[in-house]
SERO-4910 file (N, C-alpha, C, O; in steps of 0.05 Angstrom, whole numbers):
BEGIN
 pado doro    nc1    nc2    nc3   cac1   cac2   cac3    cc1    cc2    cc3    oc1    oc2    oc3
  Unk    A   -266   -118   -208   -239   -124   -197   -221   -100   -203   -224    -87   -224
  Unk    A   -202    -95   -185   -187    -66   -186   -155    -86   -177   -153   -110   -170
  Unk    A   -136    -68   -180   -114    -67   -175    -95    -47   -144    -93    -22   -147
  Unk    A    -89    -54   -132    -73    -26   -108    -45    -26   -121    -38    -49   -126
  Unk    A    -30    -11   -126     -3    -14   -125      9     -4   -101     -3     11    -85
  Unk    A     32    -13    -97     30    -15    -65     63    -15    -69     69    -30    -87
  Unk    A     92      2    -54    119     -2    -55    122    -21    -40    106    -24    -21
  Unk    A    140    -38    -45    139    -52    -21    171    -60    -12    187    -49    -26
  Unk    A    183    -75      6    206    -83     15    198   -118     11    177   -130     17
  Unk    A    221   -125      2    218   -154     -8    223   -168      9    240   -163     26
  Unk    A    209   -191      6    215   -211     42    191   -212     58    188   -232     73
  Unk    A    166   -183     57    151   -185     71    131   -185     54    131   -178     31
  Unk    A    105   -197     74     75   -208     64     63   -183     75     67   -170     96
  Unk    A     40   -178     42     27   -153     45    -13   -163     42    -23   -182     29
  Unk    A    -25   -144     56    -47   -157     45    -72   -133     47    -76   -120     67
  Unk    A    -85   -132     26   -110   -114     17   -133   -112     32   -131   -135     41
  Unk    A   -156   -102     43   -175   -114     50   -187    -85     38   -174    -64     36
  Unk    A   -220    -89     29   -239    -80     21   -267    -71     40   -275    -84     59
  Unk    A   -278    -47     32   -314    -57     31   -320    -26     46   -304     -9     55
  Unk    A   -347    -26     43   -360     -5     45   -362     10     64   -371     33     61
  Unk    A   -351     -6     95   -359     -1    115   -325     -8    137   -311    -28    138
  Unk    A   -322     14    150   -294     11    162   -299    -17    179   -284    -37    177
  Unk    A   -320    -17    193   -320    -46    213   -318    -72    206   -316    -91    221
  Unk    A   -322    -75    168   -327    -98    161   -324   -102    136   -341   -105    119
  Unk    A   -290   -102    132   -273   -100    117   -273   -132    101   -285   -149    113
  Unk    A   -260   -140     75   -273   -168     67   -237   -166     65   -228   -144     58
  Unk    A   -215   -187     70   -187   -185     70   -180   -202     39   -197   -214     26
  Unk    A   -155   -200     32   -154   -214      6   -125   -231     23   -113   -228     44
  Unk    A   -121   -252     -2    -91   -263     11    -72   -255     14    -66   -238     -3
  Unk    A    -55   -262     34    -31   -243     33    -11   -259     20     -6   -283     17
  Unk    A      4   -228      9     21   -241    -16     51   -229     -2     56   -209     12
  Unk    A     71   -257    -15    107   -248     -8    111   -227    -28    100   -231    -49
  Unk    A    129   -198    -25    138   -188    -36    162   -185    -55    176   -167    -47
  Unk    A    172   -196    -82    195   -204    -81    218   -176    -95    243   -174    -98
  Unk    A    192   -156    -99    211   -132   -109    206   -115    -96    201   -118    -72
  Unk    A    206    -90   -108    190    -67   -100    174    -53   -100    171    -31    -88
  Unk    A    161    -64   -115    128    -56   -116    117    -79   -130    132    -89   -146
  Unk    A     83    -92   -124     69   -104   -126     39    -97   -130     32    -78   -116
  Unk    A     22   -106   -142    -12    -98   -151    -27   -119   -126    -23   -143   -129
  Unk    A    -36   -113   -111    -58   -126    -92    -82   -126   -100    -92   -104    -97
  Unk    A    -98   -144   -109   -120   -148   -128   -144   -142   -111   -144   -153    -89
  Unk    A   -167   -124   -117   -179   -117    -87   -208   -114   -103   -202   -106   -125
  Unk    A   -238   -117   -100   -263   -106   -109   -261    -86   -113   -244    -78    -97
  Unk    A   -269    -64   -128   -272    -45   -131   -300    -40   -115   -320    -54   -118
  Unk    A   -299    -18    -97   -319      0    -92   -339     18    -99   -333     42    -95
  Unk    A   -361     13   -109   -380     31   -127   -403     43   -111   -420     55   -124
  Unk    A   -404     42    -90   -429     54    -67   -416     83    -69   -400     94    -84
  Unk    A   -431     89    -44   -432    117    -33   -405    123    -24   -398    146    -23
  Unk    A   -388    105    -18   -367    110     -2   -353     76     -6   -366     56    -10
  Unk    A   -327     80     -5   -310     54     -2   -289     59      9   -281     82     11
  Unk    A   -277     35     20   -251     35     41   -233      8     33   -243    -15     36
  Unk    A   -208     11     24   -187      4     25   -159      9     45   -148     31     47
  Unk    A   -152    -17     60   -123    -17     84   -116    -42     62   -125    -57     46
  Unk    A    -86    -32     77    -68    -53     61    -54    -55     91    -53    -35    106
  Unk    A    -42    -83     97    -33    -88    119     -1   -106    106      3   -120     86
  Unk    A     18    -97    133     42   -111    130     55   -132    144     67   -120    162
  Unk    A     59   -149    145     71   -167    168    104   -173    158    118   -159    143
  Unk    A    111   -201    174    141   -211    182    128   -238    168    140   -248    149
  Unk    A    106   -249    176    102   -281    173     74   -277    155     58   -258    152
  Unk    A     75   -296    146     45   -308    133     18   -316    152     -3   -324    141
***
């Protein structure tokens, strides 16, 4: 288990997704922002290669 720290603007839902392979990413829940920065709890990657996106929205 790893941590992202991530800035964020408060009000909006942020969310992590993981994995080894760009096509088949594993997503985590998306979380409300209530400050300015937040830890997005994500697998850590130990292969040959890993890939972390963090995505932003308006709604849940």
């Amino acid at each position: 288990m790893a941590a992202l720290p991530v800035k964020t603007h408060p009000g909006l839902y942020y969310q992590a997704a993981w994995g080894g392979d760009l096509g088949n990413l594993t997503a985590g829940e998306k979380v409300k922002a209530t400050g300015e920065e937040l830890y997005l709890g994500v697998i850590r990657q130990t292969g040959a290669k890993g890939f972390y996106k963090v995505s932003v929205s308006e709604e849940r």
